[in-house]
C-alpha positions as CSV (number, residue, x, y, z in Angstrom):
1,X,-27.9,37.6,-13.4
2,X,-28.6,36.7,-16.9
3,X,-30.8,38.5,-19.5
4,X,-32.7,37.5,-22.4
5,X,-35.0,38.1,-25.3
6,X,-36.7,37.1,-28.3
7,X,-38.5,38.7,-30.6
8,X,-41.4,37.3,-32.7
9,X,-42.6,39.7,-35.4
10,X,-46.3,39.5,-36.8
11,X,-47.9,40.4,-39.7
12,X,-49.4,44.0,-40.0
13,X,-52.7,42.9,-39.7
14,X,-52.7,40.6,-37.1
15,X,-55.0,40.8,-33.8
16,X,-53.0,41.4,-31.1
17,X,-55.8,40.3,-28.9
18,X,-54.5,37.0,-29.7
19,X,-51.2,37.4,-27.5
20,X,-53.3,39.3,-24.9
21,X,-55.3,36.7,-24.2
22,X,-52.5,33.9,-24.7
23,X,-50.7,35.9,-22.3
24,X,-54.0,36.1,-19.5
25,X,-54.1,32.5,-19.7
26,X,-50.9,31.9,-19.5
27,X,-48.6,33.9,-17.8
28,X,-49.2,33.5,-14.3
29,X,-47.9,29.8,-15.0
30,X,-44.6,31.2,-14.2
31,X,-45.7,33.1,-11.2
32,X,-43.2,30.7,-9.1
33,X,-40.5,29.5,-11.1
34,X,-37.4,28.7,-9.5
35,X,-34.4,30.5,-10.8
36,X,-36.4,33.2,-13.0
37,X,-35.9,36.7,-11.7
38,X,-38.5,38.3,-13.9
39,X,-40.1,38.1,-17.2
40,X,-42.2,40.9,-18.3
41,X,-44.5,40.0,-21.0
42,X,-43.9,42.4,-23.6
43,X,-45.4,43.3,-26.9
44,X,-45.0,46.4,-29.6
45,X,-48.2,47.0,-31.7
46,X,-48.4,48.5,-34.7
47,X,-48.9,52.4,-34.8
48,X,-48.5,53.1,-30.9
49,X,-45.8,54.4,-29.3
50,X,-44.0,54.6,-32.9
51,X,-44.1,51.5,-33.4
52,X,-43.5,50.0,-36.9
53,X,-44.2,46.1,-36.3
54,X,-46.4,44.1,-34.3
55,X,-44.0,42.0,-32.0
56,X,-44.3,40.1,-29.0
57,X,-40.8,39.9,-27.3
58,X,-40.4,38.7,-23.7
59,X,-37.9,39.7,-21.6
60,X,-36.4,37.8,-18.8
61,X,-33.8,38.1,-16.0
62,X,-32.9,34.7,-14.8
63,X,-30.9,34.5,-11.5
64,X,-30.2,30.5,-12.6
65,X,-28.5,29.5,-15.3
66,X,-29.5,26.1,-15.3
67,X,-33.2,26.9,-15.0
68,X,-32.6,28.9,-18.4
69,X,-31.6,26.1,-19.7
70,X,-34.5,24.3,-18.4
71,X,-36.9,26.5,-20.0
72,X,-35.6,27.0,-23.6
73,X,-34.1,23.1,-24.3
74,X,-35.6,20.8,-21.2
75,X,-39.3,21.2,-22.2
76,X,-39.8,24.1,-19.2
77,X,-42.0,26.5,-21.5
78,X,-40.4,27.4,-24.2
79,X,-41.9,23.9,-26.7
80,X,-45.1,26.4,-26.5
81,X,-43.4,29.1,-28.5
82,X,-41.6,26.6,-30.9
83,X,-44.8,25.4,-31.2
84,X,-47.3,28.0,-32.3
85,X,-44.4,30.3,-33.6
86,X,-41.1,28.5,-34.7
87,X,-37.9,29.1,-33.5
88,X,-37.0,32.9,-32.7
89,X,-33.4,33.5,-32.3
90,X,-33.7,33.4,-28.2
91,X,-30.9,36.4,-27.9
92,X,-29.0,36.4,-24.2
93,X,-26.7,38.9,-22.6
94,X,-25.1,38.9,-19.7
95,X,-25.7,40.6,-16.5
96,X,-24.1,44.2,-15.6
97,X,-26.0,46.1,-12.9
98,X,-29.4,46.0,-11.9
99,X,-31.0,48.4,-9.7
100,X,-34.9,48.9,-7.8
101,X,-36.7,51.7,-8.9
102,X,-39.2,53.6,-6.6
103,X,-42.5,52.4,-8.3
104,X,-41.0,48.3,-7.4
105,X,-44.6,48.1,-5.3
106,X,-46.4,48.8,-8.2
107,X,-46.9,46.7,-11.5
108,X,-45.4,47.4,-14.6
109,X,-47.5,48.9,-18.1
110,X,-44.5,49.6,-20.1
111,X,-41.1,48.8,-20.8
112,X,-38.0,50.5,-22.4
113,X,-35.2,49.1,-24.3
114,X,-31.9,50.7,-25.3
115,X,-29.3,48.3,-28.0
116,X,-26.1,50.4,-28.1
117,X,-23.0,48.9,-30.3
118,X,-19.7,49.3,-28.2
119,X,-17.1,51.5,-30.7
120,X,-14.5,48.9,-32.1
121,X,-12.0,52.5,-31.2
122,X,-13.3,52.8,-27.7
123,X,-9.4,52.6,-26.8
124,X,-8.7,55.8,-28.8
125,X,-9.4,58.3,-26.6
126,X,-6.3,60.1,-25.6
127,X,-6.3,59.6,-21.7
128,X,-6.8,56.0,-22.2
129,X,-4.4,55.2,-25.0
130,X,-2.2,52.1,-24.9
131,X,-4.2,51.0,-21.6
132,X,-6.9,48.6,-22.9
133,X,-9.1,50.2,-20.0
134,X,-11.2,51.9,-22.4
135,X,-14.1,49.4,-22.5
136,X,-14.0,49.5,-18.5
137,X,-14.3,53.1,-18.3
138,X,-17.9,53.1,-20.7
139,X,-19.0,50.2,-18.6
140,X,-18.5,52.4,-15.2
141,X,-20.1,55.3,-17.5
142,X,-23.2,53.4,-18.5
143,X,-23.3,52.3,-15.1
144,X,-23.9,55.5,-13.3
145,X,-26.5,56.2,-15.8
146,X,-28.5,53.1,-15.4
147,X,-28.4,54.1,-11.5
148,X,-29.1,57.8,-12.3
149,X,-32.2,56.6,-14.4
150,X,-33.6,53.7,-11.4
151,X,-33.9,56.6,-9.3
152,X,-36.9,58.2,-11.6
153,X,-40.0,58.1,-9.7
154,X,-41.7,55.7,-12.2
155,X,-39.1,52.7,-12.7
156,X,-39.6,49.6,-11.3
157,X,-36.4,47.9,-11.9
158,X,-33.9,49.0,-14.4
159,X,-31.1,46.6,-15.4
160,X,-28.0,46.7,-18.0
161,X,-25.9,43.8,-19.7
162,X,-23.8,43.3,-22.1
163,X,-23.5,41.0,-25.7
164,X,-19.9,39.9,-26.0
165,X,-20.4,38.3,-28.8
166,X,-22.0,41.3,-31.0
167,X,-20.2,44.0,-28.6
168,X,-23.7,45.4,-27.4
169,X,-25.0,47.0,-24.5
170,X,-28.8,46.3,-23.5
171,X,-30.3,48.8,-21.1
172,X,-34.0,47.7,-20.0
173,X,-36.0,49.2,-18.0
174,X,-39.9,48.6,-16.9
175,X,-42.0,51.6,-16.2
176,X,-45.3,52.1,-14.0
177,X,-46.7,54.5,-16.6
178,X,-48.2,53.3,-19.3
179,X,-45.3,54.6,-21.7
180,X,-42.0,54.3,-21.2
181,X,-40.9,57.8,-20.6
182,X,-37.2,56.8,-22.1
183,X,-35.9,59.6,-24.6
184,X,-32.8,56.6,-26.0
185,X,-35.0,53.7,-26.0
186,X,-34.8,52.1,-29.3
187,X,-37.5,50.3,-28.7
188,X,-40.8,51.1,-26.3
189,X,-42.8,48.2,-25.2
190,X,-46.8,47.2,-23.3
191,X,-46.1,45.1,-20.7
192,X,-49.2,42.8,-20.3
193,X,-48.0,40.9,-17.0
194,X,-45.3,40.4,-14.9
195,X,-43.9,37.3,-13.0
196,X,-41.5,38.0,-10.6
197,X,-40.2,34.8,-8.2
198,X,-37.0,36.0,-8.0
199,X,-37.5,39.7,-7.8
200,X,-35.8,40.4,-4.4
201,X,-33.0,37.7,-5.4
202,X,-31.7,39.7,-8.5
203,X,-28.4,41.7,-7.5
204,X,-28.6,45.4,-6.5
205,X,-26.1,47.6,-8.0
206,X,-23.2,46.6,-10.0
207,X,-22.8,42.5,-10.2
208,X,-19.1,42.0,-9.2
């Protein structure tokens, strides 16, 4: 499993009707890709949910690498956002844990996103001193809590991964109310559609 992201930042007073109607006319087209897990359609609008920006940031969980690939640099979609908005800095992590939430059946309104920076010192505690395990133990911690969370009665899948280059966790999580109900989020998110091909295909629990 593979995440990734990007982010494309509006101007304060732009009509976010705009991406809700690019997005009912064209996201369904990946209703069946091969090799996509899931990409919710996100956006943030200005003033809701404490929101500072208006944003439109997709999120996806690919289950194929190569059809990634495909999409950003082998003219599978992603021309349409160089396109119309330049190049975003298409950000990628990769895959912890992933769990199904009890609201799977039901379709997604909102979305939660936790960006935590890994301690440089997260050898230092004392019982872990010397080992080099400390990173392992935090993974196994945020673990557990990513399970403890996809067992909330409104998550439809929850899923964390990890940025080895910036030494960053992501934690995402889709929601069946219409906000995120997340007290760490650091960011909240609409979701405006979802396609899921690979939905049953993405890993359940940890990934290895």
């Amino acid at each position: 499993m593979y995440a990734q992201q990007y982010e494309i930042t509006l101007p304060a007073d732009y009509d976010m009707g705009i991406i809700r109607e690019r997005v009912a006319r064209s996201g369904p087209l990946l209703d069946d890709r091969a090799g996509l897990g899931l990409k919710a359609y996100a956006i943030r609008e200005r003033g809701t949910d404490g929101s500072p920006v208006n944003q439109y940031a997709p999120f996806y969980l690919w289950n194929d690498t190569g059809a990634m690939a495909r999409f950003l640099v082998g003219g599978g979609g992603f021309q349409n956002i160089l396109r119309d908005f330049g190049r975003p800095a298409a950000r990628h992590w990769t895959g912890i844990a992933c769990h199904t939430g009890p609201a799977r059946t039901a379709p997604p309104k909102a979305a939660s996103r936790r960006l935590t920076p890994i301690p440089a010192d997260v050898d230092a505690g004392t019982d872990l001193a010397g080992t080099g395990l400390g990173l392992s133990a935090l993974i196994d911690r945020e673990t557990e809590e990513l399970r403890r969370l996809a067992a909330h009665e409104s998550v439809h899948t929850a899923a964390l991964a990890f940025d080895p280059h910036h030494w960053r966790l992501l934690r995402f999580v889709l929601w069946a109310d219409s906000s995120a109900p997340d007290e760490e989020a650091t960011e909240r998110y609409e979701v405006l559609h979802l396609s899921a091909p690979g939905l049953d295909a993405l890993p359940e629990g940890r990934g290895w």
